[in-house]
C-alpha positions, 0 to 999 in steps of 0.5 A: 474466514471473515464475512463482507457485506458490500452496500449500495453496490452499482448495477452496473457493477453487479452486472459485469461480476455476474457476466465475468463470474459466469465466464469463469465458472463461479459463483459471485462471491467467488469471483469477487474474491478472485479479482479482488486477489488479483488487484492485491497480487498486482498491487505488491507486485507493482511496488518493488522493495529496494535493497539498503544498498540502493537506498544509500546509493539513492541517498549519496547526493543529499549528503553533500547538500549544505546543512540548514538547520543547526539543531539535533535531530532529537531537537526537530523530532520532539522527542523528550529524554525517555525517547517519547514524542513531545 
């Protein structure tokens, strides 16, 4: 496990980790991991993947949109003949 070191940490911030790490029976650092994990868990929850069938639904509109820009798609990205940026 890897070790963290948090500088500059508010008062007021240490205080309520102290109060809620009280509140549920653990130590600081354990609680920190704690919400830490929760913000993590709720973050990739928040963030729900799309099928590839909706993406292309989502997509089906801007094929009909008139094309701007004659030139080839390996054109507008820059990439060279061995397929390398440019």
């Amino acid at each position: 496990m890897a070790d963290l070191t948090i500088r500059g940490l508010p008062d007021a911030l240490h205080r309520y980790l102290k109060q809620s790490a009280e509140a549920h029976h653990r130590s600081v650092n354990r609680e920190t991991i704690a919400l830490i994990e929760r913000a993590m868990a709720s973050s990739l929850e928040s963030k729900p993947r799309l099928s590839a069938a909706e993406v292309m639904t989502m997509a089906k509109p801007f094929a009909s949109l008139p094309v701007q820009d004659s030139r080839a798609a390996d054109d507008l990205l820059g990439y060279d003949a061995d397929g390398l940026p440019q």
